[in-house]
GUVEXVO-515736 format. One record per residue: residue in one letter; x, z, y of N, C-alpha, C, O, CB in turn. Coordinates in steps of 0.2 Angstrom, whole numbers, m for minus. Each point is the difference from the previous one (the first is absolute). Glycine has a CB too. Layout:
<nodes>
[node "A", [X, Z, Y], [X, Z, Y], [X, Z, Y], [X, Z, Y], [X, Z, Y]];
...
</nodes>
This chain:
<nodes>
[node "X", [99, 15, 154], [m5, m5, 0], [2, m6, m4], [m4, m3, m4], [1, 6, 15]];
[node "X", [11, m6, m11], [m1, m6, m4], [2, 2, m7], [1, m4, m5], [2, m5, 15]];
[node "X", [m1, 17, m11], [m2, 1, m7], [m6, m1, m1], [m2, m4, m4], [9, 12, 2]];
[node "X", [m12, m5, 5], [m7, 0, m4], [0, m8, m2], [0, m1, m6], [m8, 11, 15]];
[node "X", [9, m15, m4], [m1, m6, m1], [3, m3, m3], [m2, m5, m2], [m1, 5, 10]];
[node "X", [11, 2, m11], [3, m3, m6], [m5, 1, m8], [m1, m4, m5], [14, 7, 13]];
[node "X", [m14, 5, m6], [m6, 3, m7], [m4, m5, 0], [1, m4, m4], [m2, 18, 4]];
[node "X", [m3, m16, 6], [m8, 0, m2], [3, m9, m3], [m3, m3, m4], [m9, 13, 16]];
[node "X", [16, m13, m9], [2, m7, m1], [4, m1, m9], [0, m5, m3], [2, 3, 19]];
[node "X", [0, 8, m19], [1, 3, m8], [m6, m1, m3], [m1, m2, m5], [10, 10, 7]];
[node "X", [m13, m6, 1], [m6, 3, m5], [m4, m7, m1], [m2, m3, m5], [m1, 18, 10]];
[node "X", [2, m19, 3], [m1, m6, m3], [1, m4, m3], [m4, m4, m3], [2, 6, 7]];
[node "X", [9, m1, m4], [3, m7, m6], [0, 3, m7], [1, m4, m5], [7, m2, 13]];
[node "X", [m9, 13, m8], [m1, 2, m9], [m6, m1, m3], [m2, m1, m6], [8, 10, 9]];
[node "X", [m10, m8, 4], [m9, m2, m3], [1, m7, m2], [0, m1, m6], [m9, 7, 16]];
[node "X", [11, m11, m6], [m2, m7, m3], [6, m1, m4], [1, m6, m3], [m9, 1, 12]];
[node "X", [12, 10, m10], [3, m1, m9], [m1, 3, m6], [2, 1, m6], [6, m3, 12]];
[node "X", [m14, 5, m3], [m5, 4, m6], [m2, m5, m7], [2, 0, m6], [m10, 6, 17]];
[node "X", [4, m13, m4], [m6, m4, m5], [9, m4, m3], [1, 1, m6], [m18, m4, 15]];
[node "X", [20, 0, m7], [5, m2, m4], [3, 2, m5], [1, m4, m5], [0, 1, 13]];
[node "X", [0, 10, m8], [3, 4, m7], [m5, 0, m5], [1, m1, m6], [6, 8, 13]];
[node "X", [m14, m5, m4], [m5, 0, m6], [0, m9, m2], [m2, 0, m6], [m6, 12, 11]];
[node "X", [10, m15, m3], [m3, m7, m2], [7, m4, m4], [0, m6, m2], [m10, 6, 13]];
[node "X", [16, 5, m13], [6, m1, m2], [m3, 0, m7], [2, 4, m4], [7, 2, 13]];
[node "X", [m13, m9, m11], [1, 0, m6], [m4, m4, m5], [m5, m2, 2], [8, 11, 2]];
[node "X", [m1, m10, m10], [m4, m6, m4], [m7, 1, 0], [m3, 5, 0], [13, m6, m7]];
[node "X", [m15, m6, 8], [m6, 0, 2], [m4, m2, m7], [5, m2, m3], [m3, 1, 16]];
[node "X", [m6, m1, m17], [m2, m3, m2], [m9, 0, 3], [m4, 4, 3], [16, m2, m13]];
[node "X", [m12, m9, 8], [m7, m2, 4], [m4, m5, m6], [2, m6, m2], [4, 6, 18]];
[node "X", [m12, 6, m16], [m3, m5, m8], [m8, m6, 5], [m1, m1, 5], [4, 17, m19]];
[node "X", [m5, m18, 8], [m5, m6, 2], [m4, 1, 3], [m2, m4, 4], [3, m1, m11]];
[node "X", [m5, 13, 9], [m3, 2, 4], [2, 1, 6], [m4, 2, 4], [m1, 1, m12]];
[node "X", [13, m2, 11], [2, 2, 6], [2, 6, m1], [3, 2, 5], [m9, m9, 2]];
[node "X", [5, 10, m11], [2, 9, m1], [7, 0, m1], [2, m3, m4], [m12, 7, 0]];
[node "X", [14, 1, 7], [8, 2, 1], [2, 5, m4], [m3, 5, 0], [3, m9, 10]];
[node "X", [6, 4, m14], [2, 4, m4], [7, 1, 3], [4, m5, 1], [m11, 2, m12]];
[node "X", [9, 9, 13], [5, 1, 1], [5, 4, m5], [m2, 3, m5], [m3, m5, 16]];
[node "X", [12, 1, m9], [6, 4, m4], [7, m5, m1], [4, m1, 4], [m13, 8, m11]];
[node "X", [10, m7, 1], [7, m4, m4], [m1, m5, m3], [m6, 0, m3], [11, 10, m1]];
[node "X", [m3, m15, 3], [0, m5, m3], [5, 0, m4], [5, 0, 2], [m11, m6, 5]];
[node "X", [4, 8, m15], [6, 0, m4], [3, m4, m3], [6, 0, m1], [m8, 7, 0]];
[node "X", [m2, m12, m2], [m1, m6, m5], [m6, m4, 3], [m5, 3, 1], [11, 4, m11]];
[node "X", [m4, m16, 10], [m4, m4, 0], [1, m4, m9], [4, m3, m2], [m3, 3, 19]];
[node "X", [m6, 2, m21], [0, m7, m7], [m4, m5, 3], [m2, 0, 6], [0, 8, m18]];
[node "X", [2, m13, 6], [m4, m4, 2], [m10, 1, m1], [m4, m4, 3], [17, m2, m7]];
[node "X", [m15, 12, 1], [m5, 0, 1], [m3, 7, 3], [m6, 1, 2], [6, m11, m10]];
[node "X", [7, 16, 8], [m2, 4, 6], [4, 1, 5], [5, m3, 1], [m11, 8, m8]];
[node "X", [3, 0, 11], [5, 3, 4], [0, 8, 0], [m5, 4, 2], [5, m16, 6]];
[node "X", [6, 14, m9], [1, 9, 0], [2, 1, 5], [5, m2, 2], [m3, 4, m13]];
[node "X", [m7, 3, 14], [2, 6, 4], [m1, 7, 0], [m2, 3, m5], [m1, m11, 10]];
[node "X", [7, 11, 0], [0, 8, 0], [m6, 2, 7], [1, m3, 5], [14, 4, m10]];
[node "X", [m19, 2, 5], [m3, 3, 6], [4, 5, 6], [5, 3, m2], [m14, m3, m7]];
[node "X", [8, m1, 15], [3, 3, 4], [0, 7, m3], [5, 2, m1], [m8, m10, 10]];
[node "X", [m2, 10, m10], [m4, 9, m3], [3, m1, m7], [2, 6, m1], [m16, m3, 7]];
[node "X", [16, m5, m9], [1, m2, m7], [6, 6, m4], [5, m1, 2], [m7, m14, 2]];
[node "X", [2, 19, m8], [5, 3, m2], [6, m7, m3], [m2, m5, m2], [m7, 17, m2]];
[node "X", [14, m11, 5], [6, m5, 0], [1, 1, m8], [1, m4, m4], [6, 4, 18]];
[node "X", [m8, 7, m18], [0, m1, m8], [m3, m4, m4], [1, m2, m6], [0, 10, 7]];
[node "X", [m8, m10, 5], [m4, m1, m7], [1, m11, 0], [1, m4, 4], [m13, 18, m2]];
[node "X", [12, m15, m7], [m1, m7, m2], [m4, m5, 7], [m5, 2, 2], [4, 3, m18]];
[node "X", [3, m10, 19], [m3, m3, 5], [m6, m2, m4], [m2, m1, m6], [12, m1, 14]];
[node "X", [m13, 2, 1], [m9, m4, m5], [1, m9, 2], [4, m4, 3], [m16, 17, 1]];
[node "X", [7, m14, m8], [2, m8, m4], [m8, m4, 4], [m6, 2, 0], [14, 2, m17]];
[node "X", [m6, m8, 21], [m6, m5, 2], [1, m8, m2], [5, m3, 2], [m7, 10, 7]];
[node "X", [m2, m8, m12], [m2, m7, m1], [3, m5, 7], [m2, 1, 6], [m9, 3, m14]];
[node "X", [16, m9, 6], [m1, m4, 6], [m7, m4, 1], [m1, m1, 6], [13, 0, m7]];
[node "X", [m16, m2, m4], [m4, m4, 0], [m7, 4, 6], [m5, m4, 1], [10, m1, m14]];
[node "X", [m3, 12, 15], [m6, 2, 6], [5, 2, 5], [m3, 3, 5], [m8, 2, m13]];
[node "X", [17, m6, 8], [2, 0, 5], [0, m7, 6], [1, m6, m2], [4, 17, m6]];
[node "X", [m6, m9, 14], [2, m8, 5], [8, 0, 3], [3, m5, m1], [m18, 5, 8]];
[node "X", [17, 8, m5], [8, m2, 2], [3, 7, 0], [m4, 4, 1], [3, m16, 7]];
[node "X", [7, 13, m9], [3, 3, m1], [4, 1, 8], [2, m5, 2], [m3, 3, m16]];
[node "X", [2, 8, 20], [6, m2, 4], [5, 7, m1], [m2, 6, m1], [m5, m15, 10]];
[node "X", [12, 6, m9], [7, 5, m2], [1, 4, 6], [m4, m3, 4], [11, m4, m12]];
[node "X", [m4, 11, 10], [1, 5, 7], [5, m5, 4], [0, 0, 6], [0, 14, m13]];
[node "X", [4, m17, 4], [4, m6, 5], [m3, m5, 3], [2, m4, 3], [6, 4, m10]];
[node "X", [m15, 2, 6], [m3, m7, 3], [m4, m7, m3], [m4, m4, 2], [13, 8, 4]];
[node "X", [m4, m4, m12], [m1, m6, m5], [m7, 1, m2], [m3, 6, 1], [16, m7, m6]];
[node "X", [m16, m5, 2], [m7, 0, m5], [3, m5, m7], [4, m4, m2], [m15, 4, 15]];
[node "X", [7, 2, m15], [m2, m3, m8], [m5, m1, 1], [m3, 5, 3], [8, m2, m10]];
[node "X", [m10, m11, 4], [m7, m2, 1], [0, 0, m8], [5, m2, m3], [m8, m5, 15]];
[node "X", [m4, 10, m14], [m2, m1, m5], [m8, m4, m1], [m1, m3, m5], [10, 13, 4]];
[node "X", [m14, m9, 5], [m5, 0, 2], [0, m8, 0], [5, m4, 1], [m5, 16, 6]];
[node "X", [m7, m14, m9], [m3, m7, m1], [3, m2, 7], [1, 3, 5], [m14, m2, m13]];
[node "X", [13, m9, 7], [0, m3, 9], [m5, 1, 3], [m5, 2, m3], [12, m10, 1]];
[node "X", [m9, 6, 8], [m6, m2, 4], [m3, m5, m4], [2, m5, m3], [3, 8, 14]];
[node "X", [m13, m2, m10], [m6, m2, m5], [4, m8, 6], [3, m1, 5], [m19, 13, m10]];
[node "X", [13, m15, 0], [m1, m9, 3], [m7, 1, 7], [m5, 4, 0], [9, m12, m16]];
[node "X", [m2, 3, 19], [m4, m1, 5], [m6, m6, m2], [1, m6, 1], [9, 10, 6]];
[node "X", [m16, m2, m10], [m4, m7, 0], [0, m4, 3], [1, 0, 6], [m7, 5, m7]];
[node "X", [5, m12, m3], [1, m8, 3], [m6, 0, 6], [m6, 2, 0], [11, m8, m13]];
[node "X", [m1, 2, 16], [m7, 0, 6], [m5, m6, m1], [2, m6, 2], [6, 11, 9]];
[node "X", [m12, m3, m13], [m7, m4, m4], [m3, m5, 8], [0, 3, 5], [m5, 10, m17]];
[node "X", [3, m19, 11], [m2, m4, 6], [m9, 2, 1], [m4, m2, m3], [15, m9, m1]];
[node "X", [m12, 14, 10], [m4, 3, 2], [m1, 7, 1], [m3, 2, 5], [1, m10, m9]];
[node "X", [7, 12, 0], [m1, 10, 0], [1, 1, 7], [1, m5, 3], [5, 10, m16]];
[node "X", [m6, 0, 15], [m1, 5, 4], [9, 3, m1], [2, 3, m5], [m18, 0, 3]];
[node "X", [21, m4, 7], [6, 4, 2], [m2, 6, m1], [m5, 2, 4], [10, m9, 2]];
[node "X", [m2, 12, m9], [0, 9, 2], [2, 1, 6], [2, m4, 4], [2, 8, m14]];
[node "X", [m5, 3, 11], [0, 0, 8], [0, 8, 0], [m3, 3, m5], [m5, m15, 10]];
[node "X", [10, 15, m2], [1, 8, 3], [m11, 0, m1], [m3, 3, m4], [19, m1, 17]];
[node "X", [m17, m4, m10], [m5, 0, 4], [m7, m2, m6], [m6, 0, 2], [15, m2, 10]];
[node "X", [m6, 1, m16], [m5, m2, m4], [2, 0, m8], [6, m1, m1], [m11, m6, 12]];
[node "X", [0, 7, m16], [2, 0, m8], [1, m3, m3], [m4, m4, m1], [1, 7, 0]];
[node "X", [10, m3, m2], [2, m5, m3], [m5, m5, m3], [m6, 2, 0], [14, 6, m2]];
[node "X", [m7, m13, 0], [m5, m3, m3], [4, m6, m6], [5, m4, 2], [m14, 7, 10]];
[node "X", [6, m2, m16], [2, m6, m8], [7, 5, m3], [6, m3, m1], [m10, m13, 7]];
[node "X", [3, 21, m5], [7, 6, m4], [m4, 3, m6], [m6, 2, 1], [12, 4, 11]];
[node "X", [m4, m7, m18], [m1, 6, m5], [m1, 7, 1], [0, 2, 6], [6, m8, m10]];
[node "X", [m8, 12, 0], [1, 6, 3], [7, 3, m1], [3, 4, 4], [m16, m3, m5]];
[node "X", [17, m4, m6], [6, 1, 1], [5, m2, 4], [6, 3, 2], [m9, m3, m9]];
[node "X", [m1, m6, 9], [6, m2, 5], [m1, 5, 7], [5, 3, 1], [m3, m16, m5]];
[node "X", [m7, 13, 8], [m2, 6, 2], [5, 8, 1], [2, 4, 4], [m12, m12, m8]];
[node "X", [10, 6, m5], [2, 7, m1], [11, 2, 1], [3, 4, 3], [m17, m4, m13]];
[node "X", [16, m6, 8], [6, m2, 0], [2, m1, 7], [6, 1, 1], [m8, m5, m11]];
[node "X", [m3, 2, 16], [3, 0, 8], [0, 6, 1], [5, 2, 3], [m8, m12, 1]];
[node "X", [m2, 16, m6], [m1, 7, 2], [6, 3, m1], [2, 3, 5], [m13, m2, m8]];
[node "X", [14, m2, m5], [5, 3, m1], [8, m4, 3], [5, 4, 1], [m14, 1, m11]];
[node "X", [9, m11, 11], [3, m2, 3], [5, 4, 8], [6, 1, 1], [m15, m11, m8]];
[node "X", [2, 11, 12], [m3, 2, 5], [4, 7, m2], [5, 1, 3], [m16, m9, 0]];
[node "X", [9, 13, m8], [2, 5, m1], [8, 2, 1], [2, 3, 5], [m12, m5, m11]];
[node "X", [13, m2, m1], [7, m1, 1], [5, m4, 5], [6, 0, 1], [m9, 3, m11]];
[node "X", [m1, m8, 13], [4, m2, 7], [0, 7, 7], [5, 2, 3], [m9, m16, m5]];
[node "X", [m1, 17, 3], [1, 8, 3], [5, 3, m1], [3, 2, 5], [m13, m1, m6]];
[node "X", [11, m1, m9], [4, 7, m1], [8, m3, 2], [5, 4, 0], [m13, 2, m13]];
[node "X", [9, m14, 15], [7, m4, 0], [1, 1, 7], [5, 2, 2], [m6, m12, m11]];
[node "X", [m5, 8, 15], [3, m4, 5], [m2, 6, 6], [2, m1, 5], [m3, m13, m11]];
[node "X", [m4, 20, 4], [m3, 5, 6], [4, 3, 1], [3, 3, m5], [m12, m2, 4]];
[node "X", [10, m1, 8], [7, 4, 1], [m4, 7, 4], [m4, m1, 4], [14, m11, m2]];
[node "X", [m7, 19, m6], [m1, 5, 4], [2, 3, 4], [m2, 5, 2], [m1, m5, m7]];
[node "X", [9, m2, 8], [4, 2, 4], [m3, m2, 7], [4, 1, 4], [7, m1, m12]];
[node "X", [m17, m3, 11], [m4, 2, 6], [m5, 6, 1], [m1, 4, 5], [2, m14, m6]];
[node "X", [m3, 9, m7], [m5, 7, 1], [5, 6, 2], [m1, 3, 6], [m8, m8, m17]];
[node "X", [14, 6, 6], [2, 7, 3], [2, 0, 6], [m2, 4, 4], [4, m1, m12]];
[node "X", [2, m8, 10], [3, 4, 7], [m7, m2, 4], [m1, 3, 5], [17, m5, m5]];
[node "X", [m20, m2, 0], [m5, 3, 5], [m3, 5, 0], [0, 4, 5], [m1, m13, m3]];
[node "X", [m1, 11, m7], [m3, 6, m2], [5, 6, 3], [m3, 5, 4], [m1, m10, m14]];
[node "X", [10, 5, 9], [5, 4, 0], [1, 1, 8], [4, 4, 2], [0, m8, m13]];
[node "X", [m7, m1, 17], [5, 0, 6], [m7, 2, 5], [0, 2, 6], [12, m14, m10]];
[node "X", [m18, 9, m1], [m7, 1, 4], [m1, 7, m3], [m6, 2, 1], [0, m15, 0]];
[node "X", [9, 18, m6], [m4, 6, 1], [5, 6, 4], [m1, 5, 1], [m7, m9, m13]];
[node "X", [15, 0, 13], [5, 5, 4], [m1, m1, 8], [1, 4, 4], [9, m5, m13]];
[node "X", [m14, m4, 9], [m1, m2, 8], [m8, 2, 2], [m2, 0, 6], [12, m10, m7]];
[node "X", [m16, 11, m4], [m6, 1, 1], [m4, 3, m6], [m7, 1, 1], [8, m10, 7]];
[node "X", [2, 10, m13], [m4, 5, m3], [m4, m4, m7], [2, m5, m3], [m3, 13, 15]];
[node "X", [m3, m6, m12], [m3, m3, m8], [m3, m7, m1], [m1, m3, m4], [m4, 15, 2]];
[node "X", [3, m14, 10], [m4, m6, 2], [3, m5, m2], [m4, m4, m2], [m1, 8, 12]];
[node "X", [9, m6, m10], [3, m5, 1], [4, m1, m8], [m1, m7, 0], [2, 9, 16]];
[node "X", [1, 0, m22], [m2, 1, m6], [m5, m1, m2], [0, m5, m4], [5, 9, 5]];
[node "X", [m11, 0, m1], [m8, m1, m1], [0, m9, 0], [1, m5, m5], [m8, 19, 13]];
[node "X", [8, m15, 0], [m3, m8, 0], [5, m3, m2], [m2, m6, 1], [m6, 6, 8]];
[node "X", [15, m1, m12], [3, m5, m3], [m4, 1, m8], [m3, m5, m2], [17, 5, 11]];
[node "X", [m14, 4, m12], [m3, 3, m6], [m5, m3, m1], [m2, m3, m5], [5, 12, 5]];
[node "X", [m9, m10, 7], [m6, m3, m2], [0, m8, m1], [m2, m3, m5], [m3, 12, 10]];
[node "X", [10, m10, 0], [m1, m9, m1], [4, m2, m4], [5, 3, m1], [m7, m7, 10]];
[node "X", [m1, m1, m13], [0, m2, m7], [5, m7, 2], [0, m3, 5], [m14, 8, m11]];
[node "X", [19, m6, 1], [5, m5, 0], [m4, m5, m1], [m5, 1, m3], [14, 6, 0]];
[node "X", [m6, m15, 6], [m4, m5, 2], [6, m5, m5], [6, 1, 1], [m12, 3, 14]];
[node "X", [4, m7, m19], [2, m3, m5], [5, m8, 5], [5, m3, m1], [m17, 10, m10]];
[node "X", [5, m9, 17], [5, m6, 3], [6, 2, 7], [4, m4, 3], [m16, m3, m6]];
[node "X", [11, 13, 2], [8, 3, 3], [5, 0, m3], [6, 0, 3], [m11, 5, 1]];
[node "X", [4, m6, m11], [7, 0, m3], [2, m5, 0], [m4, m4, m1], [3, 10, m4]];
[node "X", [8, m8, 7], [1, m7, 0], [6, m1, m6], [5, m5, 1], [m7, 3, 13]];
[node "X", [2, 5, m19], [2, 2, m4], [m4, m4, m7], [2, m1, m6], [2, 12, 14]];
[node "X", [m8, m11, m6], [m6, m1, m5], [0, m8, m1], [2, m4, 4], [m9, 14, 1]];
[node "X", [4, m14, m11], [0, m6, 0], [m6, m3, 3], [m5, 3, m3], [11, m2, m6]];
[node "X", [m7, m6, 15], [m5, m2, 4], [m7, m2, m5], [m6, 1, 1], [16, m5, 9]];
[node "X", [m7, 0, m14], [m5, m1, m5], [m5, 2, m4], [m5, m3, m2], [11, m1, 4]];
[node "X", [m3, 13, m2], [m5, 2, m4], [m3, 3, 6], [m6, 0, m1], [11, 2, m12]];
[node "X", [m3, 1, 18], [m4, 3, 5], [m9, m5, 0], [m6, 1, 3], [20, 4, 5]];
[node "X", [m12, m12, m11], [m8, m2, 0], [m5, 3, m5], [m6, m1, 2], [12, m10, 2]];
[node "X", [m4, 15, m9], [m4, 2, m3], [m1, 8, 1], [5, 3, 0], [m3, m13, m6]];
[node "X", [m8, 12, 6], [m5, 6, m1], [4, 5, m4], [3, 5, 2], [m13, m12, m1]];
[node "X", [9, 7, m5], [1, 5, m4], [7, 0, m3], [1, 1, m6], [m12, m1, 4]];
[node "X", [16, m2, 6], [7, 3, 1], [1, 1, 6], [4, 4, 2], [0, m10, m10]];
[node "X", [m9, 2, 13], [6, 7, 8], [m5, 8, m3], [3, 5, m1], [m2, m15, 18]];
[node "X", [m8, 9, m20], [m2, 6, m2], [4, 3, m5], [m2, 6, 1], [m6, m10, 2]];
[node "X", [12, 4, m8], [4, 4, m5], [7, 0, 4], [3, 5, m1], [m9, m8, m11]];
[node "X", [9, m1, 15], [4, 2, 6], [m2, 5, 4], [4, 5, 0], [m1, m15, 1]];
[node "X", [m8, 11, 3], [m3, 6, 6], [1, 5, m3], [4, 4, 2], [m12, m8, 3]];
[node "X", [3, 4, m12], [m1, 8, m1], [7, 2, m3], [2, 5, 1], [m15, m4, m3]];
[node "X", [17, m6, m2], [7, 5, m3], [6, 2, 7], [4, 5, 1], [m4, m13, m15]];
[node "X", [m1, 4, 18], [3, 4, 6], [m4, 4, 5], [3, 2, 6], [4, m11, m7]];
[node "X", [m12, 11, 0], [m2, 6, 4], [m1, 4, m5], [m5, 3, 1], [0, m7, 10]];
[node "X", [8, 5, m17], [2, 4, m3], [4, 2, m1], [1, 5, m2], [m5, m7, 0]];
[node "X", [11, m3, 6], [6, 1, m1], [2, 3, 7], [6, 2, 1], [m3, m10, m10]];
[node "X", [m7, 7, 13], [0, 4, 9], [1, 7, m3], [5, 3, 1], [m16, m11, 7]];
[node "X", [4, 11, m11], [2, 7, 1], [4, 4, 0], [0, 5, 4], [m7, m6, m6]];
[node "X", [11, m1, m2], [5, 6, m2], [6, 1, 9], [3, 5, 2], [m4, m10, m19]];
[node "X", [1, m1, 17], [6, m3, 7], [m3, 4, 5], [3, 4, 4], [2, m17, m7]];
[node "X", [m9, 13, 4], [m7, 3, 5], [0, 8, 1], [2, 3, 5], [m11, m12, m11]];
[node "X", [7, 12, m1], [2, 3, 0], [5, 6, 3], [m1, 4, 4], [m4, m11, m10]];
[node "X", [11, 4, 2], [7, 2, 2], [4, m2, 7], [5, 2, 2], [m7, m2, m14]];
[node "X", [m2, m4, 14], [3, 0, 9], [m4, 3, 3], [2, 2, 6], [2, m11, m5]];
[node "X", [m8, 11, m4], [m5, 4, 4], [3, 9, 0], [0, 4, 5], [m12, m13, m10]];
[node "X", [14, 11, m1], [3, 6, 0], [7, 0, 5], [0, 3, 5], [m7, m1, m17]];
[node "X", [11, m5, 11], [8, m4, 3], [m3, 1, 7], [3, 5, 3], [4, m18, m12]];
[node "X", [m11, 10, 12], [m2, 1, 7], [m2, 7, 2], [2, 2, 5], [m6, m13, m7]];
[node "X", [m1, 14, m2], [0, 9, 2], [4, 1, 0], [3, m1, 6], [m11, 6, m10]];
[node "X", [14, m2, m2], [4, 2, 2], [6, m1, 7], [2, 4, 3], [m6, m4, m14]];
[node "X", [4, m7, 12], [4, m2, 6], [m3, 3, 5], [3, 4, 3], [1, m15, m6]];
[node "X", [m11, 10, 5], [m5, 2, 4], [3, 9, 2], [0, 4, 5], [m11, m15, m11]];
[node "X", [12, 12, 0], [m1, 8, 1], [6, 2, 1], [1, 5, 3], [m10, m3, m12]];
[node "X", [15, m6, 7], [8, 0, 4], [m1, m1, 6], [4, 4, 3], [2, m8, m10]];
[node "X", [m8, 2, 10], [2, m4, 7], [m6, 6, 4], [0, 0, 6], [3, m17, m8]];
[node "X", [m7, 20, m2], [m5, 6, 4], [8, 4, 3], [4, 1, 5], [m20, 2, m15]];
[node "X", [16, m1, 3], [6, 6, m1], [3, m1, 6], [1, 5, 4], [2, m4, m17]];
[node "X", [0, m8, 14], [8, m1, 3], [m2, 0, 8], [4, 1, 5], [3, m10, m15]];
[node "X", [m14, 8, 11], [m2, 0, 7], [m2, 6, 1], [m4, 0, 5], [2, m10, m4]];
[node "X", [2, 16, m3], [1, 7, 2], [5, 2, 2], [1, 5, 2], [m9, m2, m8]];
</nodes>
């Protein structure tokens, strides 16, 4: 019996050193929020050369522009920012209407608009932490099955939960919006994969109780 229980308490700490190993490795994150993984070989001043995880190691690295990339993070943890700062906040004109969750911006540009969206975007890809999603995923489907996955998956990440986040921009619209959706994008994957970590446990602990 406390073999079975040493195994099944192995397998879980291999699962949740799964997502760590995959994530051992240089990221690159361009202005749209999209992630390139592999090698970071060379940083110039106006690119940066990488290798692909899949990448044959003969061939010459591929070459990106820093000017579309927002930040680079190395497998140690470290980052490099490349990426514009945060758009300026509009002067507060005497009379306008404060932004509000709850209501439209009002006296914004459509760039600027567009600039909180993306803003919103890459504070997600910095500050969403996925290490909830899985193990709940992971701990609600060894203890009950698909349900409890399904609904962490459906509910959508709440941009004023993060306390991670700068209070100020949560006043505007269309950055907790480009905040929301890049992290219930970045939900699935963690989702996912606690979800399988959990069958399997689920399906150990069948085994060990026969």
């Amino acid at each position: 019996m406390y073999r079975r229980l040493y195994l099944l308490l192995t397998l879980v700490a291999l699962l949740w050193a799964i997502p760590a190993a995959v994530r051992a490795q240089d990221v690159l994150v361009d202005l749209n929020g999209n992630e390139l993984t592999g090698q970071i070989i060379e940083i110039t001043p106006t690119d940066v050369l990488y290798r692909a995880a899949d990448a044959d190691p003969t061939l010459p690295p591929s070459i990106v522009p820093k000017n579309t990339l927002f930040m680079v993070r190395f497998a140690n943890g470290t980052k490099e920012v490349f990426g514009q700062a945060a758009p300026a906040l509009p002067p507060t004109v005497p009379g306008a209407v404060t932004p509000s969750p709850a209501a439209p911006a009002q006296g914004l540009t459509l760039v600027q608009l567009e600039e909180l969206r993306q803003r919103g975007r890459q504070d997600a890809y910095r500050y969403y932490n996925r290490t909830g999603p899985f193990l709940g995923s992971m701990f609600g489907a060894a203890l009950a099955g698909f349900v409890p996955p399904l609904i962490i998956g459906l509910v959508r990440p709440k941009a004023h939960k993060n306390k991670s986040l700068n209070p100020q921009m949560l006043r505007y619209p269309a950055y907790v919006a480009g905040y929301e959706q890049a992290a219930r994008k970045r939900k699935v994957w963690p989702v996912i994969g606690g979800f399988l970590a959990g069958a399997v446990i689920s399906g150990l602990i069948s085994s060990a109780a026969q």
